[in-house]
N, C-alpha and C positions, 0 to 999 in steps of 0.2 A: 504494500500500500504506500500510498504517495507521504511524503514527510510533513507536506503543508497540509492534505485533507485525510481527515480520519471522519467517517460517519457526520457529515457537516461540517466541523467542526476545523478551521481556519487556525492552523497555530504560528505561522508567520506574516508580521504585521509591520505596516511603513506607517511612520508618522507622515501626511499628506502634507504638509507645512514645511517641515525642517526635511525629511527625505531619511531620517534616522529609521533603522529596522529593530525589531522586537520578538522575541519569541514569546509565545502561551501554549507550553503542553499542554495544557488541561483543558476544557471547556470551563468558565468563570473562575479560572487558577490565577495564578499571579503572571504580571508580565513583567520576562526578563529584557533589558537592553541587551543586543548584540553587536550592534556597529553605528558607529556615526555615519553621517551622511558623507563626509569624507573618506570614510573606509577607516577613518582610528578606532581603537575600540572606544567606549565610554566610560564617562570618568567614574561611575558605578552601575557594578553589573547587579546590586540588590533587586532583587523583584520587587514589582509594586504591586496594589490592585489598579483596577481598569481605574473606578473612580479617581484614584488619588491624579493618577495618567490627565485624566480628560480636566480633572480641576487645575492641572496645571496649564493647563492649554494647550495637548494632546491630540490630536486629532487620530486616529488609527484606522486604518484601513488594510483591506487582506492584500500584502502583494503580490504583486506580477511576477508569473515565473520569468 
């Protein structure tokens, strides 16, 4: 099975704003940072929840392979 879809469920994510990517293994699991929009990593890879994400001004979206 594919890495991004599991039974719906979208676990690689772009911030639509900054271009930043984001992993969620889980369905409503935490999101980890993976890479900046640069390709450096980021300056923490702590998981967050979605909320905390969108209250920072977050936008997410399922990326493009």
């Amino acid at each position: 099975m594919d890495r991004a879809v599991s039974g719906g469920h979208v676990r690689d994510l772009v911030d639509v704003r900054s271009g930043d990517t984001f992993d969620q293994p889980r369905p409503f699991g935490p999101v980890t940072p993976v890479r900046m929009a640069d390709g450096s990593p980021p300056p923490s890879q702590r998981p967050r929840t979605w909320e905390h994400l969108t209250a920072s001004g977050r936008e997410l979206r399922p990326a493009r392979p």
